[in-house]
N, C-alpha and C positions, 0 to 999 in steps of 0.2 A: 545437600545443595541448597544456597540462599540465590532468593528469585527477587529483584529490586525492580517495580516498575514505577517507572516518572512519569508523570502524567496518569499516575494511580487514580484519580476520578473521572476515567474515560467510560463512557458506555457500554467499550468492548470488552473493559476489564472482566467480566463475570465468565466473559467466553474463555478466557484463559484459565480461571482458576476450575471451570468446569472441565476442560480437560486435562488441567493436573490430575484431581480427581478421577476422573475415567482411567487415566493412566498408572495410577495408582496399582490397576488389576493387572497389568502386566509385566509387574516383575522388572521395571525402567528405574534409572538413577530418580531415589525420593528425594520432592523437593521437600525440607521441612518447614521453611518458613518463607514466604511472601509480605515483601515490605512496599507498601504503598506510600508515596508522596506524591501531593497536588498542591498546587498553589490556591487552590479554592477548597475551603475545610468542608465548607455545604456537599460538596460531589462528593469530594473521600469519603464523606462520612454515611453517604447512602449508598455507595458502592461499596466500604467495608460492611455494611448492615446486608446488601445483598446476599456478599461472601460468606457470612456469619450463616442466612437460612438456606445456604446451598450445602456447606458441611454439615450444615444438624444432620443427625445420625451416621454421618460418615466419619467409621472408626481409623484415627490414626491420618486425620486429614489435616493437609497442612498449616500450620498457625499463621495466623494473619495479625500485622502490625502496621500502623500508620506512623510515620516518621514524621519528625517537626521540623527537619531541617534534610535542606540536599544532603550534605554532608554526612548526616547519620543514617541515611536513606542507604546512602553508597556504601559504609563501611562494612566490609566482611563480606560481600555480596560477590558471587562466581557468576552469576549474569546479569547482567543489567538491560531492561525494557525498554525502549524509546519511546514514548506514546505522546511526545509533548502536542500540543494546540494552540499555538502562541497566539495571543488576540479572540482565544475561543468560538467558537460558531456566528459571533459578531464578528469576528476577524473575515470568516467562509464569506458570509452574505456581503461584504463588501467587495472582498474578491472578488464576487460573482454578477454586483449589477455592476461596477465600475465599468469592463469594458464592454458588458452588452447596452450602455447607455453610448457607449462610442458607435456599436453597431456590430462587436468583437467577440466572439465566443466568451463567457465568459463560465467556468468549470474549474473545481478546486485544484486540480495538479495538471491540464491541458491550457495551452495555450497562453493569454495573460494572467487569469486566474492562476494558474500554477506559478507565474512569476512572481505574483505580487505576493502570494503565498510563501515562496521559500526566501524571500529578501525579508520575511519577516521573523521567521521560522531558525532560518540558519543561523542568526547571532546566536540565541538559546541552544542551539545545538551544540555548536564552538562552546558555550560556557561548562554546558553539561559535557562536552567531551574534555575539557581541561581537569572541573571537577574529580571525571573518573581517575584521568594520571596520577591525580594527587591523592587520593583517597583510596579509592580500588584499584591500581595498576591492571593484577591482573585479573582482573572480569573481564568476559566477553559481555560485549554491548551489543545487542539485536534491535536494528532500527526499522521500525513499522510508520515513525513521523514520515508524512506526507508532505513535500513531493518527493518521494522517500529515496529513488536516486540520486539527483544532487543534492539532499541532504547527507546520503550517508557517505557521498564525495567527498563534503568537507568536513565532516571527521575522522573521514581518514588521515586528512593532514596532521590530526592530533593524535590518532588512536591505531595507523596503521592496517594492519589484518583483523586487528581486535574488532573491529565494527564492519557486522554484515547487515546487509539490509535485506529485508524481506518483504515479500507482497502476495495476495492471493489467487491474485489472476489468472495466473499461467498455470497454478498447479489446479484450479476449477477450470480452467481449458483442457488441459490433456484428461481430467476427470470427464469433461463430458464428451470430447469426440471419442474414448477409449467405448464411454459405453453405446454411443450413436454406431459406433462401429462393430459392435457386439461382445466386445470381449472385457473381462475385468480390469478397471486401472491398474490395480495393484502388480497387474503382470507385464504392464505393456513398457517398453524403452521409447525413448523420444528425444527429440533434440528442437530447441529452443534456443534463439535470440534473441537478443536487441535490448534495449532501454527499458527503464520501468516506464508501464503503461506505453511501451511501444515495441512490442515485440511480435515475434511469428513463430507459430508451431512448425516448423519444414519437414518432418520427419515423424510417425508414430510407428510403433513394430511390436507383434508379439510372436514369439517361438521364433526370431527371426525372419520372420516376415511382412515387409511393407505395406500400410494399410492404408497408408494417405491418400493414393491416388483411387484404390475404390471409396472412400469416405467421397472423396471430392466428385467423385461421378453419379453419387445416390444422391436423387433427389430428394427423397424418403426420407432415409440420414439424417441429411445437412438440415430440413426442415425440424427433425427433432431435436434440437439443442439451442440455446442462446445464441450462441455464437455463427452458427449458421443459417440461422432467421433474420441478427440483423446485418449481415452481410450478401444475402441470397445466393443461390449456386451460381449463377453466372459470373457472378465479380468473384467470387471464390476460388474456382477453375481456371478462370486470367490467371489470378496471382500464383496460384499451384502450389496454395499454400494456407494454414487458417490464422487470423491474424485476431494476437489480443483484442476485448473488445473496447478499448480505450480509441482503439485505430478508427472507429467509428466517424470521431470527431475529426479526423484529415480524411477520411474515402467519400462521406457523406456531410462536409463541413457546413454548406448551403443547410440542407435537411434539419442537421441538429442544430444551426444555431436558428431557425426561423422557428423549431420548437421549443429553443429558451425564450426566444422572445414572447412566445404564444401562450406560454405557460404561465399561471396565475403568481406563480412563485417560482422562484429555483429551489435547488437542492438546497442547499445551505436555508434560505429561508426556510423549508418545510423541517430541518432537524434541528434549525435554530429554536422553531416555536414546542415542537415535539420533545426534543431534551428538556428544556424550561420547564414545562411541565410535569415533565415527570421529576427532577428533580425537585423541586419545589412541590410538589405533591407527596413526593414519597419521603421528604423530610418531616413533612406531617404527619404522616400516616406511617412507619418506620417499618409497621409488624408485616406490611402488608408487601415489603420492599422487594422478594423476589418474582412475588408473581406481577406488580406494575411493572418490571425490568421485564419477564418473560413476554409480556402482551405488547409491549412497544418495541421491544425485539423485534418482536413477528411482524409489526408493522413496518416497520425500516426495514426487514429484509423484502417484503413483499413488495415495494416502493421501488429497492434500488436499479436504476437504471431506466426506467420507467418512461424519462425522456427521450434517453435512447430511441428505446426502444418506437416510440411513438413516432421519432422522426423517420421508422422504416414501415411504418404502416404495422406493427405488433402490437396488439393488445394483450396477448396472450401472456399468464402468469408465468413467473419465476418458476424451476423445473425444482420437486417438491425438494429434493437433496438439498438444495441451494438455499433453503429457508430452514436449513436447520442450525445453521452459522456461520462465518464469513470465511472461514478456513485458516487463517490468517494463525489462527491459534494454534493449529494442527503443524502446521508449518513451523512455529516458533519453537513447539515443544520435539518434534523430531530434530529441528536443529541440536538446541541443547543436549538433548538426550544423544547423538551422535558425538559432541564434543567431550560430554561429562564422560560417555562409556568407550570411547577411543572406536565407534559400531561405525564404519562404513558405511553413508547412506548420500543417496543419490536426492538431489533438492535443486530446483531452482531459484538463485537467489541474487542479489547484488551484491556483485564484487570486482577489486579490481580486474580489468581485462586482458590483461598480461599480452598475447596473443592470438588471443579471442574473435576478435575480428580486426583482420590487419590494418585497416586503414583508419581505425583509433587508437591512440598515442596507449599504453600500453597502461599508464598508472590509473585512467579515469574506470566509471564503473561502469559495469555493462549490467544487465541483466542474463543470468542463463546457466544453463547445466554446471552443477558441481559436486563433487564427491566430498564429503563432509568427514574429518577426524578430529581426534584430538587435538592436533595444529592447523585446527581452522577450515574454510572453505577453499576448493581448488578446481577451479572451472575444468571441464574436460572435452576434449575436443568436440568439435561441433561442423555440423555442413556453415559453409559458408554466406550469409543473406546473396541477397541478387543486387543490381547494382541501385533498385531504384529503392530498397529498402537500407541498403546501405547508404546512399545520397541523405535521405532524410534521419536517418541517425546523428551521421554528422550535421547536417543543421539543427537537429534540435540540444544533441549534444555542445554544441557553441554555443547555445542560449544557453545550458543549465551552466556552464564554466560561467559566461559572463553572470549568469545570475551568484553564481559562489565569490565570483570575485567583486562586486558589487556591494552585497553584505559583508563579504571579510573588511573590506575594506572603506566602504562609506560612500562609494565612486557612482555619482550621477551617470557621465558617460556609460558605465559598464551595466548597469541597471536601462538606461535607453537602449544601449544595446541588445543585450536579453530581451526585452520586449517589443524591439521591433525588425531582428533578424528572427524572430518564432516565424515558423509558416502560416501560422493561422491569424496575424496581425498582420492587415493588411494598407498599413500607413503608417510611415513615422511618427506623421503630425497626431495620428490619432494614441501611437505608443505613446508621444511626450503628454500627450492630453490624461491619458490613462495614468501615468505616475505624476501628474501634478497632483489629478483626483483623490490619489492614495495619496496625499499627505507628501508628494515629491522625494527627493533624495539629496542631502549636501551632495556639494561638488569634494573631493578628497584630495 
């Protein structure tokens, strides 16, 4: 099995190739070689140097190449990685003060930040999705680019079934209310909806038995977890339901945007300045590449969410599991490994919604429950949302279409659109102010 990731000088890259590795011991379809392409040689070349002192001593681990071109990147490859970061961590930090100078949330895949994000994001995706037609037909493409719903919307247009998109939220959700609840993940069923980064857990069960509602009654509980800190029992209980913690940003929209504002830096600035250094440090210093990757790791996992969290009164550190890596990997390699070995496995992922939830048009993507084969991913049935988490799918879902159809296409109108029917932009004048900022949009 060949493993193709784009955007092979990502920081996440080492998490993947450490769990091929781990997986190695269990007897899973081997990957033999991992090809990395990035458009910046500096990153590739201290993220191959990482991978290099992560297999030292590991016998029969798999060979790593850096490719010089898209194209040779693709060729022969049975899955292909999506990891691209168009406009790189400068691209983020723009995102991110543009519309909090308007007064607007501003957050890499919520809200405007997520718009001006994937109007950038999505041409590159189109190219790499045509790319793959012409070069690798048949690879599965697994999309992790951010805002990775409407991104991997519109490569479906090009790629069909062939492109799933994944994300780690939901499966670090049902990880931690399974163990808040008492019982092992690994045994529990569950049922999940909704959009990336806008989803809800309705459902956890083990031996056949329903657990949600004593979860949602322990105060206890809901206090031990991320997700039930920054929501509190009482709004929890309302909804009768736990909800991704992206949902933060609409239940508590006031809260976390007066903590971007408050805060010395955003997200993006603080990874902006963080990666920089470490790249440009560990270019220098080469030998020392996997332990400056290991400690800035820790730092970035120990960070994320931080102003979340702050905007609900939590100081309290990330839950230790969650500092061991984004999950994101563990998720990409269960997929593959379910497709390579025809192994029925149960993931939540993005894909078309066939179904899924009636009152969206059938081809666009949802987030949520699928049973994973050889012929791909296949949602399975699911409780139904309720009406007010249904209502705001369809508006956000409007904005990721006008946002696809905006970049497909070059269309001012459909990009204004996108950014000022979001529910968290709360002025046209201030949407059309926000895409002038970024650089505006021809008319089409």
């Amino acid at each position: 099995m060949r493993l193709t990731i784009i955007g092979g000088g990502g920081f996440r890259v080492p998490l993947v190739y450490r769990a091929l590795l781990t997986q190695r011991a269990t007897g899973a379809a081997r990957c033999a070689e991992v090809t990395l392409f990035d458009t910046d040689p500096l990153r590739v070349g201290v993220v191959a140097a990482v991978l290099a002192q992560q297999a030292k001593d590991v016998p029969d681990a798999p060979a790593v190449r850096v490719a010089q071109n898209l194209d040779d990147a693709l060729r022969g490859a049975d899955f292909v990685f999506s990891a691209l970061r168009a406009g790189g961590t400068a691209g983020r930090v723009a995102d991110e003060r543009g519309p909090l100078a308007e007064g607007v949330l501003g957050q890499e895949t919520v809200g405007a930040g997520g718009v001006l994000y994937g109007l950038r994001t999505i041409p590159a995706a189109l190219r790499l999705a045509d790319r793959v037609l012409a070069v690798a037909p048949e690879a599965w493409v697994i999309n992790f680019t951010n805002p990775a719903g409407m991104v991997t919307e519109a490569m479906t247009t090009r790629l069909g079934h062939r492109v799933i998109g994944i994300c780690d939220s939901p499966v670090g959700l049902v990880r931690r209310a399974a163990r808040a609840a008492g019982v092992d993940p690994a045994e529990v069923g569950y049922s999940y909806v909704g959009l990336n980064h806008l989803g809800w857990l309705l459902s956890l069960t083990h031996g056949g038995r329903e657990l949600l509602p004593g979860l949602l009654a322990d105060d206890a509980a809901l206090a031990s977890f991320e997700e039930g800190r920054l929501f509190g029992a009482d709004w929890l209980r309302a909804l009768g339901s736990l909800p991704n913690e992206y949902l933060q940003y609409y239940y508590f929209a006031r809260e976390t945007r007066a903590a971007a504002e408050a805060a010395e830096r955003t997200r993006g600035e603080f990874l902006h300045a963080q990666q920089g250094a470490f790249f440009a440090g560990t270019a220098r210093d080469p030998a020392r590449a996997l332990e400056r990757w290991e400690g800035t790791r820790r730092e970035r996992e120990e960070t994320y969410g931080a102003e979340a969290r702050a905007a609900g009164g939590d100081d309290r550190p990330r839950d230790a599991e969650d500092l061991e890596g984004g999950g994101y990997e563990r998720v990409a390699l269960a997929l593959m490994r379910a497709i390579a070995e025809d192994r029925r496995t149960r993931l939540i992922l993005n894909v078309r919604n066939g179904g899924t939830v009636p009152a969206l048009p059938g081809h666009v993507i949802v987030e949520t429950v699928c049973e994973v084969d050889a012929q791909g991913a296949h949602p399975v049935p699911t409780l139904t949302p309720g009406l007010a988490e249904t209502g705001l799918m369809l508006q956000v879902k409007a904005v990721e279409r006008a946002t696809v159809q905006a970049a497909a296409t070059g269309s001012r109108a459909a990009a204004l659109r996108a950014l000022a029917l979001h529910p968290l932009v709360d002025s046209v004048a201030a949407a059309a102010r926000i895409l002038d900022r970024a650089g505006g949009f021809p008319a089409a």
